[in-house]
C-alpha positions as a printed NumPy array, in Angstrom:
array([[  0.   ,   0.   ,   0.   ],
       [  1.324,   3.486,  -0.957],
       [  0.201,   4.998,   2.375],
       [  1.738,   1.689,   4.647],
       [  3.488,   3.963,   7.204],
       [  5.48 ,   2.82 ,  10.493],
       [  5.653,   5.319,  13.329],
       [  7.987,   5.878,  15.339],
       [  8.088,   7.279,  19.011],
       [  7.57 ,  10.807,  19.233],
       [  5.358,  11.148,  16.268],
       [  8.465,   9.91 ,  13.737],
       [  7.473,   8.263,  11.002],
       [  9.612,   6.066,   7.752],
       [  8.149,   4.259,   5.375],
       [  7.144,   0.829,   4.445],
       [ 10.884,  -1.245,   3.487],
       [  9.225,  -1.741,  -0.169],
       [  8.426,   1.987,  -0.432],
       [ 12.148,   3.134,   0.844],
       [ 13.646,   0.284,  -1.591],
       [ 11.794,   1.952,  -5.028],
       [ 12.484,   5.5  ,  -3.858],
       [ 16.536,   4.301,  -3.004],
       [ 16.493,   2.714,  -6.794],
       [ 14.404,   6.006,  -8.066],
       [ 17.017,   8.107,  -6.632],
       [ 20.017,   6.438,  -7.459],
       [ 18.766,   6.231, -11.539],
       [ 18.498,  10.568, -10.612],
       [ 21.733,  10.599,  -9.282],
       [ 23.115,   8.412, -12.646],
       [ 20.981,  11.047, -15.117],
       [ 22.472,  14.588, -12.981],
       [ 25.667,  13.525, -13.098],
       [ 25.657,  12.706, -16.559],
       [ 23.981,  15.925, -17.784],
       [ 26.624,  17.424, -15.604],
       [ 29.708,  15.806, -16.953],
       [ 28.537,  16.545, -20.266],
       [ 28.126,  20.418, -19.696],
       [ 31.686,  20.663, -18.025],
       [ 33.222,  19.172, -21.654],
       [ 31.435,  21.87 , -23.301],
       [ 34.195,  24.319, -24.771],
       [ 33.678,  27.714, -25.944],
       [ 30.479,  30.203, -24.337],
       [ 27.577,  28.895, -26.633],
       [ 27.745,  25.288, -25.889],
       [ 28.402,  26.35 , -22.631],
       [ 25.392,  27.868, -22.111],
       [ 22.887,  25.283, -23.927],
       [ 24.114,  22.374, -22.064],
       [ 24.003,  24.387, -18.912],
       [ 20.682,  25.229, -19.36 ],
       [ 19.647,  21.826, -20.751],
       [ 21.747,  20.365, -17.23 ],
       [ 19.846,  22.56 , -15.362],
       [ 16.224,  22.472, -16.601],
       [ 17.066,  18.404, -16.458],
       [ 18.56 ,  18.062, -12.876],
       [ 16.2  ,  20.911, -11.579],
       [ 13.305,  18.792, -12.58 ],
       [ 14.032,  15.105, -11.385],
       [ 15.281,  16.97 ,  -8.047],
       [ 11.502,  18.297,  -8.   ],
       [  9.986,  14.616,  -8.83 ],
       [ 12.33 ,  12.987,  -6.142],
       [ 11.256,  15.723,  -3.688],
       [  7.232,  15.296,  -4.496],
       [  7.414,  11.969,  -4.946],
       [  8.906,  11.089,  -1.65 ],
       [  6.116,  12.394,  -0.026],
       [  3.68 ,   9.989,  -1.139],
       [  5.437,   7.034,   0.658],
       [  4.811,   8.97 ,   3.894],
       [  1.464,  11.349,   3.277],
       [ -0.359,  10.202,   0.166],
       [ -3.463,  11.273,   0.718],
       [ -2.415,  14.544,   1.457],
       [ -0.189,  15.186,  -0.915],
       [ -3.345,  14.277,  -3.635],
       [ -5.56 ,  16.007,  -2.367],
       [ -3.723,  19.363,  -1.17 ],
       [ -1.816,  19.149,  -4.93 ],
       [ -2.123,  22.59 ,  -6.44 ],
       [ -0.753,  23.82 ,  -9.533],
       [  0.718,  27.283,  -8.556],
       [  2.861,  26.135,  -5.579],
       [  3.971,  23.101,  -7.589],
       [  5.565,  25.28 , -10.034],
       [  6.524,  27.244,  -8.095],
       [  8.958,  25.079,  -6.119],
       [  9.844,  23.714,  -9.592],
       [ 10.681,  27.358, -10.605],
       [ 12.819,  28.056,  -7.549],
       [ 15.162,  24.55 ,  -7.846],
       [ 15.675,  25.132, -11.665],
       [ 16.816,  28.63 , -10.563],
       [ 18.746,  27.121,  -8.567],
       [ 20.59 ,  24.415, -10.903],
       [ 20.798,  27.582, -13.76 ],
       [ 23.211,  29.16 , -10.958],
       [ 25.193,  26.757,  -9.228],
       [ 26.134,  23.959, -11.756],
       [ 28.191,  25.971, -14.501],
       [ 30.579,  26.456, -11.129],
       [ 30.302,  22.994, -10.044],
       [ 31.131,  21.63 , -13.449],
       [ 33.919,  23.843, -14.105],
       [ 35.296,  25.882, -11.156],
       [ 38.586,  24.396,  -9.375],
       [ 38.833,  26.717,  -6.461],
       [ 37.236,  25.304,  -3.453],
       [ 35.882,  28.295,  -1.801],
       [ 33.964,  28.786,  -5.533],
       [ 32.74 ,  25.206,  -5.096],
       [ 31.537,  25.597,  -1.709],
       [ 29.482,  28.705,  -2.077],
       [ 27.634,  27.515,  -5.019],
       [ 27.451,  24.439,  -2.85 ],
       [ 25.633,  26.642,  -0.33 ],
       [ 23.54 ,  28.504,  -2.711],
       [ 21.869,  25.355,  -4.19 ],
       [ 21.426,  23.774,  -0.98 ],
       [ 19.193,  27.148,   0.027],
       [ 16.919,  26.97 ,  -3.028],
       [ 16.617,  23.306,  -2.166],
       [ 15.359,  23.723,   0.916],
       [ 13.183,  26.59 ,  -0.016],
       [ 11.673,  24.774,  -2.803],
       [ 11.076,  21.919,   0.164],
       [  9.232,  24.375,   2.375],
       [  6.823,  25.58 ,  -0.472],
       [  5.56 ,  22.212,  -1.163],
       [  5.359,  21.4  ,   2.489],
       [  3.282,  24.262,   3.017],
       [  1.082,  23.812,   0.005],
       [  0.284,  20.169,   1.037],
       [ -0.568,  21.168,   4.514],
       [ -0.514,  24.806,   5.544],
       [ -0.778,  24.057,   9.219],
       [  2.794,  22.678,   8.954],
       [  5.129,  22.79 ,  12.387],
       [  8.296,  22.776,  13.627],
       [  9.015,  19.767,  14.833],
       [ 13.146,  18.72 ,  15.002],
       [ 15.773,  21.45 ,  14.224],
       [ 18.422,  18.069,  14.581],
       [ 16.306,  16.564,  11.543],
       [ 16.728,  19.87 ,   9.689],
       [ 20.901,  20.344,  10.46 ],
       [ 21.185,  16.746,   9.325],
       [ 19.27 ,  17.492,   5.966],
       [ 21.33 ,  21.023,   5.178],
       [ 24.641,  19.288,   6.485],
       [ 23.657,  15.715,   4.019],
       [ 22.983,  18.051,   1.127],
       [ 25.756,  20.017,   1.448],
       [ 27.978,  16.972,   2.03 ],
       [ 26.408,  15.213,  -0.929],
       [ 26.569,  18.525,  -3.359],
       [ 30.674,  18.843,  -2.403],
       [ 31.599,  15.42 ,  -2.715],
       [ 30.17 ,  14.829,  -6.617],
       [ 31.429,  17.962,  -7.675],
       [ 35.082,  17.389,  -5.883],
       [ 34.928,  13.97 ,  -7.298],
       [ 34.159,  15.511, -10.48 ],
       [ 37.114,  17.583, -10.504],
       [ 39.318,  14.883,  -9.6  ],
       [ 38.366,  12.712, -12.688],
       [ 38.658,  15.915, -14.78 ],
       [ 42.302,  16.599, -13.587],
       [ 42.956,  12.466, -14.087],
       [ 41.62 ,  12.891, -17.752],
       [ 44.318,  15.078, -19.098],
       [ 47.415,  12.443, -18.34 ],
       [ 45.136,   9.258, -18.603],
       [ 41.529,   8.564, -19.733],
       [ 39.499,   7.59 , -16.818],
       [ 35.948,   6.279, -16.098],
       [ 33.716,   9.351, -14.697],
       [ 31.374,   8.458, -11.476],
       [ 30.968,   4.727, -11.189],
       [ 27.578,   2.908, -10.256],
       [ 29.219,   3.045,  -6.488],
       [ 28.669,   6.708,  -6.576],
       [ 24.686,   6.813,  -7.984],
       [ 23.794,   4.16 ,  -5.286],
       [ 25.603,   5.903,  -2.555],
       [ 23.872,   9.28 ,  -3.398],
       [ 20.447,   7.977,  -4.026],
       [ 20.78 ,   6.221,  -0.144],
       [ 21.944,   9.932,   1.029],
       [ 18.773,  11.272,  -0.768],
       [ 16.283,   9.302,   1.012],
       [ 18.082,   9.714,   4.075],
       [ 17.9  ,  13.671,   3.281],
       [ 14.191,  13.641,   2.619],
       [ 13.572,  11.491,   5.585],
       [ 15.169,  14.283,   7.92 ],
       [ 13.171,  16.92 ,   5.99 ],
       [  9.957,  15.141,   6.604],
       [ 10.552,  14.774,  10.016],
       [ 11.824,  18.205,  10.605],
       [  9.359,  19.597,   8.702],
       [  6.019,  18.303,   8.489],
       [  2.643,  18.447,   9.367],
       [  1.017,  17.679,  13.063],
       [  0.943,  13.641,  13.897],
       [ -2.862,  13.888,  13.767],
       [ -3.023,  15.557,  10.558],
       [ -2.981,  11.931,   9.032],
       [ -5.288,   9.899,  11.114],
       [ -8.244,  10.634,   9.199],
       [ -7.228,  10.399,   5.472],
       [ -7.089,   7.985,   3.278],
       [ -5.551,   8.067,   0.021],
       [ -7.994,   8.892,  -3.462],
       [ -7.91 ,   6.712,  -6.029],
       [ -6.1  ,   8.46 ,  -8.725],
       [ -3.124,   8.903,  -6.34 ],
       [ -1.215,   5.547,  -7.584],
       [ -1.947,   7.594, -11.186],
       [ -0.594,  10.776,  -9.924],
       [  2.65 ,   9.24 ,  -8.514],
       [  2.931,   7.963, -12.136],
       [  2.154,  11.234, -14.093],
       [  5.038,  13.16 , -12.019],
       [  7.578,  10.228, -12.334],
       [  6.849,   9.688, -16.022],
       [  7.26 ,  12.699, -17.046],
       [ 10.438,  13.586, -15.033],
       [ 11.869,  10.154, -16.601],
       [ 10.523,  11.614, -20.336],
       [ 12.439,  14.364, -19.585],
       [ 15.99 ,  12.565, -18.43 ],
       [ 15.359,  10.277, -21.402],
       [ 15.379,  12.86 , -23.572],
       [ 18.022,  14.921, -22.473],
       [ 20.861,  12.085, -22.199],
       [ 19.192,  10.583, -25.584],
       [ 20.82 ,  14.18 , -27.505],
       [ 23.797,  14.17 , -25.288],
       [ 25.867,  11.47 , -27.504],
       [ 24.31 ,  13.589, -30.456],
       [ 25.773,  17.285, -29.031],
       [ 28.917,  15.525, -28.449],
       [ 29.29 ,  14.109, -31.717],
       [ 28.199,  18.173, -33.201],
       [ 31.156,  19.57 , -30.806],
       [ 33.547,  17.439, -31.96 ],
       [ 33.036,  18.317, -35.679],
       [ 32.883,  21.735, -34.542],
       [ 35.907,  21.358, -32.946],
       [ 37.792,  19.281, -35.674],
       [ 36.954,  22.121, -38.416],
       [ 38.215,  24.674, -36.226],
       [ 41.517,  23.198, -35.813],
       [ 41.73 ,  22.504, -39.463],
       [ 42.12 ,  26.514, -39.826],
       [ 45.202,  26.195, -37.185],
       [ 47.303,  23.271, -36.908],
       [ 47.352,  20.211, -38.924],
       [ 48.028,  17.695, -36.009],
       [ 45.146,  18.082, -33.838],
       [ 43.166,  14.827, -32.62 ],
       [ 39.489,  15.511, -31.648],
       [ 38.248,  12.983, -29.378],
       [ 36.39 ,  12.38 , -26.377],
       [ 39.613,  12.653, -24.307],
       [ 40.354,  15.719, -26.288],
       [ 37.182,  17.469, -25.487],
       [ 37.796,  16.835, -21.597],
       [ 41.352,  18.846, -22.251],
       [ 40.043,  21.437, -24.004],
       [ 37.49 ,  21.874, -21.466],
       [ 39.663,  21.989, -18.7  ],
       [ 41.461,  24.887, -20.837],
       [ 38.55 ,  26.601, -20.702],
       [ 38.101,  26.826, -17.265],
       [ 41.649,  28.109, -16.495],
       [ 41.433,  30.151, -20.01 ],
       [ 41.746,  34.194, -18.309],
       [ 44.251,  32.829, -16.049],
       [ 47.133,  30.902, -19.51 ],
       [ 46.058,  34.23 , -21.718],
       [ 48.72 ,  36.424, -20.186],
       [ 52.368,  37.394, -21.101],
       [ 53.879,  35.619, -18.154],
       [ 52.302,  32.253, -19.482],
       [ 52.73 ,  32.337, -22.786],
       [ 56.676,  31.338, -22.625],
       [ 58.324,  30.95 , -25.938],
       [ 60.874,  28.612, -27.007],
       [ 63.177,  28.772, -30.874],
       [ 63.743,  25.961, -33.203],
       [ 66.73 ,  26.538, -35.295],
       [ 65.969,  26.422, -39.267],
       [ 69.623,  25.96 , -40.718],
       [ 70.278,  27.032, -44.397],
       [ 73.395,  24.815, -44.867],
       [ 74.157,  26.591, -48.409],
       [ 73.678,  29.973, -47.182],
       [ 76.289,  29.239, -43.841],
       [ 72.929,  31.209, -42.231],
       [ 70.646,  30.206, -39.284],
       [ 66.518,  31.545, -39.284],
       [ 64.999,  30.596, -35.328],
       [ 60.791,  29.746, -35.064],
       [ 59.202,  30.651, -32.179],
       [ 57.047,  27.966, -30.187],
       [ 54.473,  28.275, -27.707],
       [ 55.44 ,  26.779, -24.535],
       [ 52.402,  26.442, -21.829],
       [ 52.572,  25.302, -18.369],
       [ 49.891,  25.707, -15.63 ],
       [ 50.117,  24.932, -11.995],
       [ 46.888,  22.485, -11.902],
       [ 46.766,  21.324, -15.252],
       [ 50.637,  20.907, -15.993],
       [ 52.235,  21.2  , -19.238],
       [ 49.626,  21.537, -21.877],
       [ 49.541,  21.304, -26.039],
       [ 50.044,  24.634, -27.723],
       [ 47.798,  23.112, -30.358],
       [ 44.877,  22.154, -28.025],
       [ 45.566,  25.492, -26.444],
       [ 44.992,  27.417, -30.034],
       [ 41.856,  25.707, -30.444],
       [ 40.325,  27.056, -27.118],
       [ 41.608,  30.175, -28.415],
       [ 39.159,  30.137, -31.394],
       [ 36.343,  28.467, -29.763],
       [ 36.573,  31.67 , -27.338],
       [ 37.108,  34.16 , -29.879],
       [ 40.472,  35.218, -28.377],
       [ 42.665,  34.135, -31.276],
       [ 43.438,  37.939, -32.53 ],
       [ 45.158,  38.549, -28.904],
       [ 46.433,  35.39 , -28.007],
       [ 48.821,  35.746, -31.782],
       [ 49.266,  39.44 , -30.662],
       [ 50.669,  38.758, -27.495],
       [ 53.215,  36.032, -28.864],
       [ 54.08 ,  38.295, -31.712],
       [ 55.103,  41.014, -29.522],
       [ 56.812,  38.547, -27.065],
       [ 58.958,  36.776, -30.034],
       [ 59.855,  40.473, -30.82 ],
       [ 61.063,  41.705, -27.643],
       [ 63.205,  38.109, -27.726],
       [ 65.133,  39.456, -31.081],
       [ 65.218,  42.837, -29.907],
       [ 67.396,  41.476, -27.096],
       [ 69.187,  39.146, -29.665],
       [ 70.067,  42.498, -31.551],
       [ 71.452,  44.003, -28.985],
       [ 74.092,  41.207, -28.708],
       [ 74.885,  41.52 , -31.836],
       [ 72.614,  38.806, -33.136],
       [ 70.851,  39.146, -36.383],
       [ 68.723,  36.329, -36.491],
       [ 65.514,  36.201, -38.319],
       [ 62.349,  34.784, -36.765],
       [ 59.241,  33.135, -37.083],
       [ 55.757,  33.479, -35.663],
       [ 52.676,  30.993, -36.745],
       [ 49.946,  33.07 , -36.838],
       [ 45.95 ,  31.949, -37.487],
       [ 44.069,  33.401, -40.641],
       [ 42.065,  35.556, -38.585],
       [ 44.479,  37.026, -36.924],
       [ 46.35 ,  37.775, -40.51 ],
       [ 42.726,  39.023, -41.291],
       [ 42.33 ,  41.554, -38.709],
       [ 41.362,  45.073, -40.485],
       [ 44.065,  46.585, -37.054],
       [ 46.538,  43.773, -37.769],
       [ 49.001,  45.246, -40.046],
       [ 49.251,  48.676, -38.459],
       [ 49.651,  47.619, -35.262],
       [ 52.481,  44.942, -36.689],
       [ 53.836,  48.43 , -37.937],
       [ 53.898,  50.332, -34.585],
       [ 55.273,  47.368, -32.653],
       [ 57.909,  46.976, -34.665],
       [ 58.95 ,  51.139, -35.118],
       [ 58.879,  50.742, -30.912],
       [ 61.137,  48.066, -31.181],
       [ 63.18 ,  49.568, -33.665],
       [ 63.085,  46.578, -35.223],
       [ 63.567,  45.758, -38.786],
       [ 60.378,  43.961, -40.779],
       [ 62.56 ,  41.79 , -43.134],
       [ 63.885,  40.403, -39.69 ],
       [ 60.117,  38.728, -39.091],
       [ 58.223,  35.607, -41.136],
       [ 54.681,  34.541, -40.466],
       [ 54.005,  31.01 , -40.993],
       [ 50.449,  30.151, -41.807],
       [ 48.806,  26.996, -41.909],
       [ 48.573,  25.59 , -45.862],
       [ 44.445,  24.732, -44.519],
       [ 44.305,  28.152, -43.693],
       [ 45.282,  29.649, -46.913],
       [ 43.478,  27.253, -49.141],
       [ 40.278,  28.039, -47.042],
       [ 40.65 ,  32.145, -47.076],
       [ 42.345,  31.975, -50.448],
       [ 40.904,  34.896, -52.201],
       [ 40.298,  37.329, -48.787],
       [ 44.648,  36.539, -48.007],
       [ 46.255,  37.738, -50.868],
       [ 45.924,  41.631, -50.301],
       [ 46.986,  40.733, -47.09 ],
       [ 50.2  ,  39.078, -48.054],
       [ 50.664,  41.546, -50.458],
       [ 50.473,  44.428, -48.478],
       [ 52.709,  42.523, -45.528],
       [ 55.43 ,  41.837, -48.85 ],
       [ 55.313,  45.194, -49.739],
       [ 56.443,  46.564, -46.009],
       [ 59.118,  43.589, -45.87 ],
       [ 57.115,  41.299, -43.475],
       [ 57.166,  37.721, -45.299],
       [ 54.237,  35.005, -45.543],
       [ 55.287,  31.16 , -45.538],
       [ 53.278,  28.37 , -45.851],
       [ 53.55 ,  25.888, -43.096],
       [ 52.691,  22.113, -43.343],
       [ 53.245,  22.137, -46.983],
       [ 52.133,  18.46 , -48.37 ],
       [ 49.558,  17.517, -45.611],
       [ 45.571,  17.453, -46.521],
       [ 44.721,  19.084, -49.73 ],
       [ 47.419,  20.48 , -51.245],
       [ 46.501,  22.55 , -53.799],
       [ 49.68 ,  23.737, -56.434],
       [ 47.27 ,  26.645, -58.299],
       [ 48.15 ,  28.416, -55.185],
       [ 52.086,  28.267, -55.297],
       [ 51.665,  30.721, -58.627],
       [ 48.615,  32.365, -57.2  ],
       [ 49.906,  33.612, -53.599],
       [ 52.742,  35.656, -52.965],
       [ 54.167,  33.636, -50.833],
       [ 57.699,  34.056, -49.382],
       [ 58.541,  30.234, -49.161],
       [ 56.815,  27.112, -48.478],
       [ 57.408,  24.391, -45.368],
       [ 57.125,  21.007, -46.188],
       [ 55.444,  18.726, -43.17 ],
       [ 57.423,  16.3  , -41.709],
       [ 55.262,  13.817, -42.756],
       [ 57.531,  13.694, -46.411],
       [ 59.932,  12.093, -43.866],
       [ 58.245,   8.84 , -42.951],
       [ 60.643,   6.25 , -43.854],
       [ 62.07 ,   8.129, -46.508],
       [ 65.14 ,   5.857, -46.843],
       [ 63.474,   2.916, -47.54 ],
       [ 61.045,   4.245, -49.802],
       [ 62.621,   6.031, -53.1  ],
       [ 58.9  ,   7.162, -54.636],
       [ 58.905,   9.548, -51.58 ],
       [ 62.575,  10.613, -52.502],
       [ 61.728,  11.278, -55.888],
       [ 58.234,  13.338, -54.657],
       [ 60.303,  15.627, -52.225],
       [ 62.549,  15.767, -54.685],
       [ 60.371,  17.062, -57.517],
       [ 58.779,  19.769, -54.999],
       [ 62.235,  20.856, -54.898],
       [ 62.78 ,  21.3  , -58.283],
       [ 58.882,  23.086, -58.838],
       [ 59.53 ,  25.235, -55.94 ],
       [ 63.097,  26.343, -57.498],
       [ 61.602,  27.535, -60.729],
       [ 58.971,  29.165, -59.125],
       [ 61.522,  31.009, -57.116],
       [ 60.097,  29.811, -54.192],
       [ 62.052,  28.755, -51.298],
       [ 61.855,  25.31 , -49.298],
       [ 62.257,  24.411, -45.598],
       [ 61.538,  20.692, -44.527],
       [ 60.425,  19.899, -41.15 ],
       [ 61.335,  16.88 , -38.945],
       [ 65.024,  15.88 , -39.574],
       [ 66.272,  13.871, -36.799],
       [ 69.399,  11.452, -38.329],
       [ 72.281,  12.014, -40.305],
       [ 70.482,  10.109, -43.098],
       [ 67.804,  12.009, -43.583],
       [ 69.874,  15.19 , -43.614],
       [ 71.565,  13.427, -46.626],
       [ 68.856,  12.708, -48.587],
       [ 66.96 ,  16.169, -47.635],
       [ 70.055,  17.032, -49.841],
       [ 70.422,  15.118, -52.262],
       [ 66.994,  16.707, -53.238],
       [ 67.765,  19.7  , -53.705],
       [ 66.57 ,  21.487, -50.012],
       [ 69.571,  22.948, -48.167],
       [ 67.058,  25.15 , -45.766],
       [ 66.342,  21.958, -42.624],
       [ 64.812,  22.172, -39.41 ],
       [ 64.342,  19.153, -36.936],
       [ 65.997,  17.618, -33.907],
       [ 69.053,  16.759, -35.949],
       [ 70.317,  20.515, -35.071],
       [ 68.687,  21.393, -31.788],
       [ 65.45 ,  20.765, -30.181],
       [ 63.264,  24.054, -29.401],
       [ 64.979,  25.721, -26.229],
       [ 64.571,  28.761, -24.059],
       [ 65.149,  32.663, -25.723],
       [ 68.443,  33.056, -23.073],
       [ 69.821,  29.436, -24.921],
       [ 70.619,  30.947, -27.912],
       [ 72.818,  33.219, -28.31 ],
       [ 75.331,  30.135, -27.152],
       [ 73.447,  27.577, -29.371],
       [ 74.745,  30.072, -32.298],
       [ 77.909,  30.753, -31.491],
       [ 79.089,  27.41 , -31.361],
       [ 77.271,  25.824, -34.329],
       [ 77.49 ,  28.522, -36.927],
       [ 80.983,  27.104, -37.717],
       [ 80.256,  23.818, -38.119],
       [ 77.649,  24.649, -41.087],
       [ 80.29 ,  24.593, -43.714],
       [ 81.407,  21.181, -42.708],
       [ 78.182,  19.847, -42.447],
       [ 76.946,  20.804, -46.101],
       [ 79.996,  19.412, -47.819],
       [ 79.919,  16.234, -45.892],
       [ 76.279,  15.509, -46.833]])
């Protein structure tokens, strides 16, 4: 029987063991579908996503946390819950927790600082109880005060219960960017959904109606087909939501993927991905600042011309998340719309590096990648221009290397940009020549200061002579067009060989130097530049 109550003494009451089991199992599915709808608004990446699956999270968790809260009173008061059930109160309690959700869970998905956690912690545990105290009321307005213990143990379960998922949810997050891990485990949902009816109990019996309030009532008919109506459609709702979860997912990550298509070549978008690039986003205000964004030079050695060109490379370290990829870090860049000052602020860093090379009497050139929207920029060029008259700086001493993806996709809206940047000295290259969709219409259509062939044209290049003879006849195109070519990616004596035997003298890979630090180099120069000569003859 729905209304099979055992009393305690002093007016206490539980339910029937039958009506505590299905409410445990009820809860514990809840637990399972919030944490889920959770989880999958923390992976969200840039603000939009953000704030659907927030909302979606919310208006989901907000509204099985208002079925588990209704429907737990019918295993103690059924007959008044059916037939004190009003629609205004009802929604309004329902109005109140969704509030409530809206507010707190973008923090508890993505914040890391505790003292964030806890308030929002505190702040949903008020509307909670507030939302409690409105049904209460409407279902029997001559409610009483009965245990202030009950209520403590009900705030201090809550709270307890609202900290632990969301510090356990942090923890996993922090696990996934070293080593793909499991989120919440079953453990977890049945756990929680004990602590829920262990919460409500308390609340009942804290705050409830007078002992005598149920002697005389006996439960309608309909109120078996109530207790289904509100359940149903909270479970129709859950359904729903984690239904278009795999679905949004699946929409982010081609979101994602053609995003990084316009930056770096390399990128893997995956599930495990997604968690990275979502703990980026959380620590985003705090990695976009000068002091983070530490740059380290890769040597580009022209062994014909005895000369030596250095590319910059982002180098990003945080205290929480640890060393992180400059590539994943350039994606969170776009997805935030933060790409135009994120490139500005590396420029100008790589800039102030060669300004201090000059004054050692260093006349190195340098490198910057740079993304197409950046290049793009109507306040681009002229403030390339200022920064480089306050550096006194000359512009033939700087190269922009953009992505061959990127200039393929804004083909027609780049070349008055490279033009003008060719006309002030400032060169274009194109980076990860040979990888994709190359397209050779745009060698003779671009004015393009030299190309950069991936490394990829190095995969077992010594065992494999139709690669020799394709590097080899990009060599030869390139030469005619007047073109210059850099290959990426030499690491052995062997491959420096055959690089020349092709007809490419200008190499950059760990066969010379790995990328170090700015205050490196000067030494790194001093004591190789001599050894070029030998180097070129030998090979």
């Amino acid at each position: 029987m729905l209304h099979s109550i055992q009393p305690l003494s002093q007016g206490l009451k539980i339910p029937s063991p039958l009506l505590g089991m299905l409410f445990w199992i009820m809860a514990s599915i809840a637990m399972f579908v919030c944490q889920r709808l959770v989880e999958h608004a923390a992976v969200s990446v840039d603000k939009f996503s953000r704030q659907i699956t927030t909302s979606h999270a919310a208006i989901g968790v907000g509204s099985i946390i208002w079925t588990l809260d209704v429907a737990g009173f019918f295993i103690y008061e059924p007959g008044i819950v059916s037939k004190n059930l009003e629609l205004i109160p009802a929604l309004i309690a329902l109005i109140i927790i969704t509030l409530g959700c809206r507010v707190t869970i973008p923090t508890l998905a993505a914040s890391t600082r505790n003292s964030t956690v806890i308030l929002a912690s505190t702040v949903l545990v008020i509307a909670l109880l507030t939302a409690h105290c409105v049904i209460v009321n409407w279902q029997t307005p001559s409610m009483v005060y009965q245990d202030g213990w009950n209520i403590a143990g009900a705030i201090f379960f809550i709270l307890a219960l609202t900290l632990y998922m969301s510090f356990s949810h942090q923890r996993v997050k922090l696990r996934n960017l070293k080593t793909p891990v499991a989120w919440n485990n079953w453990q977890d949902w049945v756990l929680g959904g004990g602590v829920i009816l262990c919460i409500h109990w308390l609340l009942v019996n804290g705050v409830t109606s007078p002992p005598d309030s149920l002697s005389n009532t006996e439960p309608p008919a309909n109120t078996l087909l109530l207790l289904l109506l509100i359940i149903g459609s909270s479970l129709a709702i859950g359904t729903e939501l984690l239904f278009n979860l795999r679905s949004d997912r699946q929409r982010q990550q081609f979101f994602h993927q053609g995003l990084s298509l316009l930056r770096a070549s390399h990128v893997s978008i995956s599930p495990a991905q997604d968690h990275n690039l979502a703990m980026l986003a959380d620590h985003f205000n705090e990695l976009v600042n000068p002091d983070k964004l530490v740059l380290h030079f890769q040597p580009i050695v022209n062994l014909r011309s005895h000369s030596i060109h250095l590319e910059a490379l982002l180098r990003l370290e945080h205290e929480r998340l640890g060393r992180i990829n400059p590539e994943q870090f350039f994606l969170a860049c776009e997805l935030h719309k933060r790409t135009v000052e994120v490139d500005k602020l590396i420029i100008l860093n790589a800039l102030q590096c060669l300004k201090h090379w000059r004054e050692q009497d260093m006349l190195p050139c340098i490198s910057v990648n740079i993304a197409p929207i950046t290049l793009l920029s109507k306040e681009f060029i002229p403030w390339l221009i200022s920064a480089l008259d306050k550096l006194s700086l000359p512009t033939h001493q700087l190269c922009l290397e953009i992505t061959e993806h990127a200039i393929i996709a804004y083909e027609k809206e780049i070349v008055d940009v490279m033009s003008h940047l060719n006309n002030i000295g400032v060169r274009v290259v194109m980076d990860d020549f040979g990888v994709g969709y190359s397209s050779l219409s745009v060698l003779a259509d671009l004015p393009i200061a030299g190309i950069k062939c991936d490394r990829l044209f190095l995969r077992n290049i010594q065992h494999e002579p139709r690669r020799q003879l394709l590097l080899r006849k990009v060599a030869v195109m390139c030469a005619e067009l007047s073109i210059p070519v850099t290959i990426e990616g030499v690491e052995t004596e062997e491959e420096l060989s055959i690089v020349q035997q092709c007809g490419i003298d200008s190499i950059q890979g760990y066969f010379f130097a790995r990328p170090m630090p700015a205050e490196e180099i000067p030494a790194w120069v001093s004591n190789s530049l001599p050894l070029l000569p030998s180097l070129a003859t030998s090979s």
